[in-house]
C-alpha positions as CSV (number, residue, x, y, z in Angstrom):
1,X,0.0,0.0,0.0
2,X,1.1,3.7,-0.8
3,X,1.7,6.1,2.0
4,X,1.4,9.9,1.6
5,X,3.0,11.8,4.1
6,X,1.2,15.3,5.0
7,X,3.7,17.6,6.4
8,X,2.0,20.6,8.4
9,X,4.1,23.4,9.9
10,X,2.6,25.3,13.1
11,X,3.0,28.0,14.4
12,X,1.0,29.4,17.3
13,X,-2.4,27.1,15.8
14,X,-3.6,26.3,19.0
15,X,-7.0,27.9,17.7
16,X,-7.2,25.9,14.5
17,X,-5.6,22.3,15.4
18,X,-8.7,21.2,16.0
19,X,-10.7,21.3,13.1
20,X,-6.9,20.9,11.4
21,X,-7.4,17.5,12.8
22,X,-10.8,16.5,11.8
23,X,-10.2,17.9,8.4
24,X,-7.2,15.7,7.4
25,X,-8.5,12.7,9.3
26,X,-12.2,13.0,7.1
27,X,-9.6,13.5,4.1
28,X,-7.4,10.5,5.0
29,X,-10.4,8.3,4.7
30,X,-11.4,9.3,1.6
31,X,-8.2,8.6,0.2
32,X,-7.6,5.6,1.3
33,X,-11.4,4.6,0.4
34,X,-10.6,5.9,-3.1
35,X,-7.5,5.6,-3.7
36,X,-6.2,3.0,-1.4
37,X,-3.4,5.3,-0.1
38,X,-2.5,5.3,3.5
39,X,-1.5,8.9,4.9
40,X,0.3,9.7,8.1
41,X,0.4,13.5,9.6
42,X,4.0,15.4,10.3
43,X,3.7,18.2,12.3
44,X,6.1,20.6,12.5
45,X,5.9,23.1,15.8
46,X,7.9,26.0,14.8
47,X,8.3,27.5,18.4
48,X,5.3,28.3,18.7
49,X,4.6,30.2,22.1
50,X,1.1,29.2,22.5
51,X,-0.8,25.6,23.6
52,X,0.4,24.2,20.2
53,X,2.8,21.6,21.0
54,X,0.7,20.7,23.9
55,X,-1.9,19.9,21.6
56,X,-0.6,18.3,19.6
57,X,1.0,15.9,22.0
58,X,-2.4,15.2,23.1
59,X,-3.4,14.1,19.6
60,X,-0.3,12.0,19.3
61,X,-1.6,10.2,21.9
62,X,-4.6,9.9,20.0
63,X,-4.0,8.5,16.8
64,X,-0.2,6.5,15.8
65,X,-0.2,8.2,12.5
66,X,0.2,11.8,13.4
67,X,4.1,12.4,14.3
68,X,5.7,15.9,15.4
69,X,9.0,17.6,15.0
70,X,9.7,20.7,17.4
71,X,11.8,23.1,16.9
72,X,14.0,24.9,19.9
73,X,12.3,28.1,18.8
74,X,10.9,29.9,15.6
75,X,13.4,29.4,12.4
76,X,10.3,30.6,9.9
77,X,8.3,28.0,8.0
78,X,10.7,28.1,4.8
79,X,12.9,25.8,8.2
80,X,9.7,23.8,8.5
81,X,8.8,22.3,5.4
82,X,12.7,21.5,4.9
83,X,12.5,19.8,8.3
84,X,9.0,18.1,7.3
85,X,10.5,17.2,4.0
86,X,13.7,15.4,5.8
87,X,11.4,13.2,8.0
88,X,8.7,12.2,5.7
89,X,7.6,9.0,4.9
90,X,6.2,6.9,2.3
91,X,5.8,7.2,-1.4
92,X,3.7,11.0,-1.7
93,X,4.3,14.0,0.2
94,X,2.0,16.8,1.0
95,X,2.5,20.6,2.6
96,X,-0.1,22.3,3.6
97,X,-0.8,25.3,6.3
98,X,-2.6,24.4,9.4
99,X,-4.9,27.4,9.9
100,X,-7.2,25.4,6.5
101,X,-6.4,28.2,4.2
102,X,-4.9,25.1,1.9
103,X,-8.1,22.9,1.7
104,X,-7.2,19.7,2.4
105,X,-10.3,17.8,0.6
106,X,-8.1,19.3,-2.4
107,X,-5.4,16.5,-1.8
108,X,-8.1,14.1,-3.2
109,X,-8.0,15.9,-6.8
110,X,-4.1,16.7,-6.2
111,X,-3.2,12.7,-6.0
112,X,-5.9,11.3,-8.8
113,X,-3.5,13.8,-11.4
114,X,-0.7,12.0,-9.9
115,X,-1.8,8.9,-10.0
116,X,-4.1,8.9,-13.4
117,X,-2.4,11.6,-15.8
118,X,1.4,10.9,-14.9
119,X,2.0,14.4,-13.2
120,X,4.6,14.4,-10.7
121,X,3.9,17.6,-9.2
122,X,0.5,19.1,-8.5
123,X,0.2,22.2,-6.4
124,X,-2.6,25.1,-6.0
125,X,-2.7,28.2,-7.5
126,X,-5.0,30.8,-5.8
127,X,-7.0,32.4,-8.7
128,X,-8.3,35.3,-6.4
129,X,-7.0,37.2,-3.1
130,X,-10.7,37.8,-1.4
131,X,-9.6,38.3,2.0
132,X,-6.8,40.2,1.4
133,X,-5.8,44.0,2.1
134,X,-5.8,45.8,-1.4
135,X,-2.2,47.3,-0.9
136,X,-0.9,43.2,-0.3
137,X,-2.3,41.7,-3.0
138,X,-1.2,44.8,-5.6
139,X,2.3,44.2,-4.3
140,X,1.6,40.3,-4.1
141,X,1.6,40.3,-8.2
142,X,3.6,42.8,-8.9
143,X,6.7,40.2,-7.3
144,X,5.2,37.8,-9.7
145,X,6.0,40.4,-12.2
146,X,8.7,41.5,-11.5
147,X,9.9,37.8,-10.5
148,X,9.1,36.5,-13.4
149,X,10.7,39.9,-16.1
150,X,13.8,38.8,-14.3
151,X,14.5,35.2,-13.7
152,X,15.0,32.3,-15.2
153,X,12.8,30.3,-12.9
154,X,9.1,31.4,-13.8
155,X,6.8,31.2,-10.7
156,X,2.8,31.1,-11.5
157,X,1.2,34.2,-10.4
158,X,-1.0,33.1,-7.0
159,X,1.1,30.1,-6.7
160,X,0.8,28.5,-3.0
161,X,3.0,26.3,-1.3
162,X,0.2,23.8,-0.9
163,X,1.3,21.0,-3.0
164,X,1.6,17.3,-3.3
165,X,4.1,15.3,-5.2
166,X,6.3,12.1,-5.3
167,X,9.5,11.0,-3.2
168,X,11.4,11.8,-6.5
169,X,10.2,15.4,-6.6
170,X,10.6,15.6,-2.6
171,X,14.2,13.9,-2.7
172,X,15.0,16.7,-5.6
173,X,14.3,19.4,-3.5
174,X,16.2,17.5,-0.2
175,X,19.2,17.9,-2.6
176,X,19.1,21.8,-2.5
177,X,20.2,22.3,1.3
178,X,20.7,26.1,1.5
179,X,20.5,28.1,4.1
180,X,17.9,31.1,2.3
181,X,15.1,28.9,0.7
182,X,12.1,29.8,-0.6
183,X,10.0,27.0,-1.5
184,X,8.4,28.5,-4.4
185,X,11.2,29.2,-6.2
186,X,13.1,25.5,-5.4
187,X,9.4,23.7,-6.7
188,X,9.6,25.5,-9.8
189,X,14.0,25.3,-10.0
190,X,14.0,21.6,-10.2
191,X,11.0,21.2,-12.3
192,X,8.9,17.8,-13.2
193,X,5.8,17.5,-14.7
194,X,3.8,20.0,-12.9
195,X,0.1,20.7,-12.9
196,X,-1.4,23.9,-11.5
197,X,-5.3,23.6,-9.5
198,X,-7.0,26.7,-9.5
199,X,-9.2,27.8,-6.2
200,X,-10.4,30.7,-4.5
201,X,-8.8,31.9,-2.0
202,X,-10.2,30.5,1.9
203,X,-9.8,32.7,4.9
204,X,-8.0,31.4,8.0
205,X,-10.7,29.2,10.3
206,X,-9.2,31.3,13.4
207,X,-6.2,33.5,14.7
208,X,-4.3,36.1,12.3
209,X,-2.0,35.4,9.6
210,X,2.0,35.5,11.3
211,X,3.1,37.1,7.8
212,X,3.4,41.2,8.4
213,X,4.0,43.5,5.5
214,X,7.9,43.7,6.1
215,X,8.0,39.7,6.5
216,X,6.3,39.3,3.3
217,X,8.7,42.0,1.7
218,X,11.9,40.2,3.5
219,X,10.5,37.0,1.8
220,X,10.1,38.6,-1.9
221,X,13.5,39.5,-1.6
222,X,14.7,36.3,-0.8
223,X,13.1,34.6,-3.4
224,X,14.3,37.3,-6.1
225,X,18.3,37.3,-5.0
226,X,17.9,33.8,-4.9
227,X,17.1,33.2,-8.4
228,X,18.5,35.8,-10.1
229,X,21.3,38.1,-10.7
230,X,19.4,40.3,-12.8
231,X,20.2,43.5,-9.8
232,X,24.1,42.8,-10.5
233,X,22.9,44.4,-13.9
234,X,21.0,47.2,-12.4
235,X,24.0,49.8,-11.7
236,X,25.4,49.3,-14.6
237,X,22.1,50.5,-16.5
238,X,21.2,53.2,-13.8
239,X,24.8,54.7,-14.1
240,X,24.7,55.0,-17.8
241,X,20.9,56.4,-17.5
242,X,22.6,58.8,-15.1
243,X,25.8,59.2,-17.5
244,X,23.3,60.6,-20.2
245,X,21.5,62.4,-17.9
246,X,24.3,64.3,-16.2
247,X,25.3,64.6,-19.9
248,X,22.0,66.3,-21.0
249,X,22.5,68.5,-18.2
250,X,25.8,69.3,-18.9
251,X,25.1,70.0,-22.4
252,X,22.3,72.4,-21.6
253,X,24.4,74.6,-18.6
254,X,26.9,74.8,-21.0
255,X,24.5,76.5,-23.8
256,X,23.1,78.4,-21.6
257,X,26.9,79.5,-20.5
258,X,29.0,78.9,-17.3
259,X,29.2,82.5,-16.6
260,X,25.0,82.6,-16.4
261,X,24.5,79.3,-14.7
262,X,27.3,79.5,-12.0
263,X,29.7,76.6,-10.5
264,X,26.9,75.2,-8.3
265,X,24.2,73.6,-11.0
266,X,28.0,71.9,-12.3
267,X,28.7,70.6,-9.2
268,X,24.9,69.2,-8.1
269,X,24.7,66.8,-11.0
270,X,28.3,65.4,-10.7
271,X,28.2,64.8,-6.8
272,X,24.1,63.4,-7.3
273,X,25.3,61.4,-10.3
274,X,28.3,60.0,-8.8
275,X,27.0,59.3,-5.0
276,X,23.6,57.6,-6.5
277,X,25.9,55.0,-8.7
278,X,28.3,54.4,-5.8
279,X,25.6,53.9,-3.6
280,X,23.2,52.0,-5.0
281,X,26.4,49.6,-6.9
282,X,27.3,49.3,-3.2
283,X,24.0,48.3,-1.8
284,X,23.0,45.4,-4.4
285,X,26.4,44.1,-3.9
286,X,26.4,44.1,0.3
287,X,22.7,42.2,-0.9
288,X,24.6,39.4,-2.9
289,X,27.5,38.9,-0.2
290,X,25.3,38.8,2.9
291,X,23.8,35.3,1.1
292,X,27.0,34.8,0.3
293,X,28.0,35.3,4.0
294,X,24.6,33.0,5.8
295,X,25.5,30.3,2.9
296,X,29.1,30.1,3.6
297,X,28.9,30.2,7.7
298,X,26.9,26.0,7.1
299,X,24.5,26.5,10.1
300,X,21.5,24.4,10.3
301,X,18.5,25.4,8.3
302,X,16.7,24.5,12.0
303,X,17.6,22.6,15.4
304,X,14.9,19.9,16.5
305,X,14.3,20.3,20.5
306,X,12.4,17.2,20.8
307,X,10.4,15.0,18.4
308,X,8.2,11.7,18.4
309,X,10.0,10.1,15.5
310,X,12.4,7.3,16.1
């Protein structure tokens, strides 16, 4: 028999483990009903400061097939799927978010592409943002945009990290250990057959999302200087923008003669000109070597305090 592997990071859930729990267990059924696939539950407690891990040591207790990694305090949930991803089981592996803003009763449709049209990928893509502030969902595609205008690796706009795929695709990704991840960008870098499920977007059953505007901006960056080195470019186009404009300037103080225009307007464009080239050269570059600098240091991704896993 088959075994899929669900792998759920947590972080302060105590309000939505619950009906988590019901959900996955009603979905478990079904799959092994229809499909006659056998699915255990990894959950990944990433230091959450709540009642989580208490909860879900009581629901350990509970059911054999649930297991639980937890970490010795919040490395991010990038940490937690890797981690989830090392200790899976079985054939199939699933991520999905524990607050049921990933519908697990998706899974179902998720494993029959698998299994029936030879996918070996199959993830959701949300095809609307209801739910969402205005302001985050406007900058939300414009990083698809902008993502996509400047890497290699393309990234479907409203792609989630709800997926499921096979040990191949899962021991793909396993083979990718750095330090910065961002799971989007890795699904799409080590490609497969891939097939995208639309759905509207679900609001969280309880709590508040844990991703604040500058998280979500620290994360865009993350998956843009990991995937491309389109910035390197960047000064060398903005200085010579900034060459022809000093240029143009120049040109036109001089028509309109030095004696009439004075020393300052000369000296304005050359100290702008140069400081906004040396500055922003300087910047994308202290970018590229602080990766450089987490990468080369080799620290764990994310440091298990205790577990239920042999």
């Amino acid at each position: 028999m088959s075994t899929l592997t669900m792998v759920i990071p947590c972080y302060n859930e105590e309000a939505s483990l619950a009906k988590l729990y019901a959900e996955i267990t009603r979905v478990s059924q079904l799959l092994l009903d229809e499909h006659g696939l056998s699915c255990r539950f990894l959950l990944v407690n990433d230091g959450s400061r709540d009642s989580t891990l208490a909860i879900i040591k009581a629901l350990r207790e509970r059911d054999p097939r649930l297991d639980y990694l937890s970490f010795s305090r919040n490395f991010g949930k990038e940490a937690a799927i890797y981690a989830g991803l090392q200790h899976s089981q079985g054939d199939f592996v699933a991520v999905l978010d524990a607050d049921l803003q990933h519908p697990p009763v998706m899974l179902l449709e998720m494993f029959a592409a698998i299994a029936n049209e030879g996918y070996d990928y199959v993830a959701a893509r949300r095809t609307s943002r209801r739910g969402e502030a205005p302001l985050r969902s406007f900058f939300a595609r414009s990083f698809y945009r902008l993502m996509n205008s400047v890497s290699p690796t393309k990234l479907v706009d409203g792609a989630t990290d709800f997926a499921l795929f096979t040990r191949q695709v899962a021991l793909a990704i396993l083979a990718l250990p750095e330090y910065n991840r961002f799971a989007k960008g890795l699904y799409a870098w080590v490609g497969y057959k891939t097939k995208w499920l639309p759905y509207e977007n679900v609001e969280r059953v309880a709590g508040s999302s844990k991703w604040s505007f500058v998280g979500l901006f620290h994360y865009s960056l993350q998956g843009i200087l990991g995937y491309t080195t389109a910035p390197l470019a960047l000064p060398l186009y903005l200085g010579g923008g900034l060459l022809l404009v000093a240029l143009g300037a120049l040109l036109y103080l001089l028509g309109v003669g030095p004696s009439a225009a004075g020393e300052r307007p000369f000296l304005i464009v050359l100290i702008c000109g140069c400081s906004g080239m040396v500055c922003l050269s300087l910047g994308i570059v202290a970018l590229y070597l602080g990766k450089m600098y987490w990468e080369i240091k080799g620290r764990p991704v994310y440091i298990i305090q205790e577990m239920s896993m042999e």
